[in-house]
BALOBA-1460 file (C-alpha; in Angstrom, 3 decimals):
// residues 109
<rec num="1" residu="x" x="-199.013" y="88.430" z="-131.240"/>
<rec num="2" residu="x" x="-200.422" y="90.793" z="-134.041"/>
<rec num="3" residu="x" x="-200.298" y="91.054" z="-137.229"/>
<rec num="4" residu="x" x="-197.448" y="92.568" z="-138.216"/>
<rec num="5" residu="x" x="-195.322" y="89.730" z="-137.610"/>
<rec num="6" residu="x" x="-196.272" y="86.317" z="-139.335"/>
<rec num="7" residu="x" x="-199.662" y="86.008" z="-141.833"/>
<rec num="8" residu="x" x="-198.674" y="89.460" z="-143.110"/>
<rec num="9" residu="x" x="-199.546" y="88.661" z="-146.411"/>
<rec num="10" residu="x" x="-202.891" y="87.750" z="-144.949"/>
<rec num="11" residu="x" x="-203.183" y="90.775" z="-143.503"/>
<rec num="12" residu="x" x="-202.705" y="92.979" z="-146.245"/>
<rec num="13" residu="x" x="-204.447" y="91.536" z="-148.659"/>
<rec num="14" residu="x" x="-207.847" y="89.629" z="-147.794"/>
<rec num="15" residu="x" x="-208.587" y="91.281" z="-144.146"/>
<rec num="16" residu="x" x="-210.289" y="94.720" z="-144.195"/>
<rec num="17" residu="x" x="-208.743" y="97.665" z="-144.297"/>
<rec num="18" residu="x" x="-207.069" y="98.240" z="-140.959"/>
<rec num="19" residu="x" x="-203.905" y="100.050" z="-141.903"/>
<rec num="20" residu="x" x="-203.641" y="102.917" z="-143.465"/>
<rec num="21" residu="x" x="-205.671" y="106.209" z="-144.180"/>
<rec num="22" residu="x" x="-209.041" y="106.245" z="-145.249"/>
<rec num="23" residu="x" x="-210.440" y="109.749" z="-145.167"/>
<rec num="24" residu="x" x="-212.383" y="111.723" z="-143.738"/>
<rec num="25" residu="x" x="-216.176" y="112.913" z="-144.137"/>
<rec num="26" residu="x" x="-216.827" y="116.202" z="-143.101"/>
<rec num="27" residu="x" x="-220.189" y="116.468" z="-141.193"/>
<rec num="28" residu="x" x="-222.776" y="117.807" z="-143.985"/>
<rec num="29" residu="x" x="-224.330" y="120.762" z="-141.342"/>
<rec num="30" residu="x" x="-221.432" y="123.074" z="-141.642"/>
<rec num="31" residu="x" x="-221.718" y="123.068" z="-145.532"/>
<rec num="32" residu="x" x="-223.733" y="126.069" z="-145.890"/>
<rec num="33" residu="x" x="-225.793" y="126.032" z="-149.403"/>
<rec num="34" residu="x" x="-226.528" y="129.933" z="-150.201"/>
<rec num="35" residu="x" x="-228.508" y="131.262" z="-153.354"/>
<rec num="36" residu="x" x="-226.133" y="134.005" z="-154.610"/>
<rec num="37" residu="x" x="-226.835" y="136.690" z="-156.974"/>
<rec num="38" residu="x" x="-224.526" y="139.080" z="-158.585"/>
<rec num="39" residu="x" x="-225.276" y="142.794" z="-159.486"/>
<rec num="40" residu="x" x="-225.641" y="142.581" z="-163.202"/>
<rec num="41" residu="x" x="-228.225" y="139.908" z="-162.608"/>
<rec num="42" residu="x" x="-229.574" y="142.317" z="-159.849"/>
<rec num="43" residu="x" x="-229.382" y="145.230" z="-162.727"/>
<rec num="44" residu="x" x="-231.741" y="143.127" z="-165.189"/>
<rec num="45" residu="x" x="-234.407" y="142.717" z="-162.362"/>
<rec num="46" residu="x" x="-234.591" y="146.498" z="-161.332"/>
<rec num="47" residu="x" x="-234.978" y="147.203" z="-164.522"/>
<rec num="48" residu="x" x="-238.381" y="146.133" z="-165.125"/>
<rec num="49" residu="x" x="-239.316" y="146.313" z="-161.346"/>
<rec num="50" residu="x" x="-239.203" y="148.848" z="-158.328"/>
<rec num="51" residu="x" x="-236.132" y="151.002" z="-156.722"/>
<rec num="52" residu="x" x="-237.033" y="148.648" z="-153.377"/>
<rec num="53" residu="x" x="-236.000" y="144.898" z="-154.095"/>
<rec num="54" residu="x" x="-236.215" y="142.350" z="-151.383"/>
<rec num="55" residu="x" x="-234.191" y="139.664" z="-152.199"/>
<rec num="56" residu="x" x="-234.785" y="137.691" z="-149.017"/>
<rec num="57" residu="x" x="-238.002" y="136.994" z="-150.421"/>
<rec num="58" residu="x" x="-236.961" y="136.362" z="-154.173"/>
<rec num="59" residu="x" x="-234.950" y="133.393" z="-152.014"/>
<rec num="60" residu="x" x="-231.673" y="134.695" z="-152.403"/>
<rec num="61" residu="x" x="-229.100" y="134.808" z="-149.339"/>
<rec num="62" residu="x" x="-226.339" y="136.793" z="-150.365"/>
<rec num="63" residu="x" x="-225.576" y="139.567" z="-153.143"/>
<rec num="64" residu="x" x="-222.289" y="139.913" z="-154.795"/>
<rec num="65" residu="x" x="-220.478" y="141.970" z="-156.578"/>
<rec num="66" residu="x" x="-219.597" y="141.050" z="-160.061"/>
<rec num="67" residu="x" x="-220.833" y="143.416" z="-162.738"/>
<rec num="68" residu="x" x="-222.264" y="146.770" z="-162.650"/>
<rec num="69" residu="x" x="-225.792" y="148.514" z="-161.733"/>
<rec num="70" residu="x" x="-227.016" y="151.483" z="-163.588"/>
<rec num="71" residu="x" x="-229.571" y="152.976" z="-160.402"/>
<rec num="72" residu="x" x="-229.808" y="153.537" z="-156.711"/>
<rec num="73" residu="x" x="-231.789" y="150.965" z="-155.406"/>
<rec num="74" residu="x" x="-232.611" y="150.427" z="-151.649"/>
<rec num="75" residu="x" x="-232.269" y="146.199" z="-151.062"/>
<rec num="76" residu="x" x="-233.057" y="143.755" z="-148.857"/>
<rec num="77" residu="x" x="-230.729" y="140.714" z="-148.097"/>
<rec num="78" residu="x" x="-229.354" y="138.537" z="-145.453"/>
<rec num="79" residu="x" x="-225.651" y="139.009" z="-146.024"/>
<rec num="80" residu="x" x="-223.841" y="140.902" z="-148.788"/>
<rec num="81" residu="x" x="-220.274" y="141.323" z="-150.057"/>
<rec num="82" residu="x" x="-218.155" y="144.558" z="-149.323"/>
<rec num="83" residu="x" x="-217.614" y="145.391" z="-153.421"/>
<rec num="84" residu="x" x="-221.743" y="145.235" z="-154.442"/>
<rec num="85" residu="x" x="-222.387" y="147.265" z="-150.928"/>
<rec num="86" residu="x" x="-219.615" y="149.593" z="-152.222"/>
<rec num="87" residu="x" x="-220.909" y="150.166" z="-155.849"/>
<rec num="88" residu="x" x="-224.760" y="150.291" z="-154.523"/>
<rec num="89" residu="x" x="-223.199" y="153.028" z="-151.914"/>
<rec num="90" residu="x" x="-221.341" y="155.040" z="-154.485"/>
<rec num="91" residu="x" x="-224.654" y="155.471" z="-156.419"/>
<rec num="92" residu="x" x="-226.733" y="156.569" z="-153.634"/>
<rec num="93" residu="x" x="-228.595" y="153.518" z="-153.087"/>
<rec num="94" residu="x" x="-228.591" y="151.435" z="-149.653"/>
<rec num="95" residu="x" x="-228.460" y="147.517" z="-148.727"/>
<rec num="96" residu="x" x="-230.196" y="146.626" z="-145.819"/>
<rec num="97" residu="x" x="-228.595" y="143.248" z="-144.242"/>
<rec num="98" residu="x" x="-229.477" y="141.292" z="-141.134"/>
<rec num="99" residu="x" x="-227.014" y="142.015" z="-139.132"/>
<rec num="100" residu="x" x="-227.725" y="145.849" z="-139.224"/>
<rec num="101" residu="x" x="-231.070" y="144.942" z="-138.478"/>
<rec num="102" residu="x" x="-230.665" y="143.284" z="-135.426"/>
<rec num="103" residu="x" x="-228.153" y="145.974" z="-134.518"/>
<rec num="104" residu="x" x="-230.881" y="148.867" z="-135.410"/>
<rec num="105" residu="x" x="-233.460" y="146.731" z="-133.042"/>
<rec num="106" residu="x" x="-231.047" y="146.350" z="-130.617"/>
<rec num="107" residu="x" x="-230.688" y="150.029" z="-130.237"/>
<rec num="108" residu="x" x="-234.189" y="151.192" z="-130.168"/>
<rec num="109" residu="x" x="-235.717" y="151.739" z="-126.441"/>
């Protein structure tokens, strides 16, 4: 007639675990892991390379922007945050993303 009633005891302490919570394990495909770089980091590379940096193929997936860059550079990346697109704008330099891409490919006949 259940176990809530007589051989509680029993129950709760040597039967498994069948009331209560016992959380919850989020499926591991929507946990995105992304290779980030920031634009000081992003500063130190131009600096001994090219104006034209294509981070998609350095392995990184999205550029942020935490510190400060000293040239325009024209880059390459699949996503990018609106403060490093901002301060790469201001100096004349341009970020390409994927999205504009496919937008720009989209629009050609």
């Amino acid at each position: 007639m259940g176990m809530h009633k007589h051989r509680w005891s029993l129950a709760s302490n040597m039967e498994t675990p069948y009331f209560g919570k016992h959380g919850f394990h989020s499926p591991q495909k929507i946990h995105l892991k992304e290779n980030t770089i920031n634009l000081n980091k992003l500063d130190e590379i131009a600096q001994s390379g090219p104006a034209v940096i294509d981070l998609t193929a350095m392995g990184y997936t999205k550029l942020l922007g935490t510190g400060k860059i000293t040239k325009a550079l024209t880059i390459t990346v699949p996503a990018c945050s609106k403060i490093a697109q901002k301060k790469i704008s201001a100096l004349g330099g341009r970020v390409n993303t994927e999205a504009e891409e496919a937008v720009e490919a989209e629009s050609e006949p």
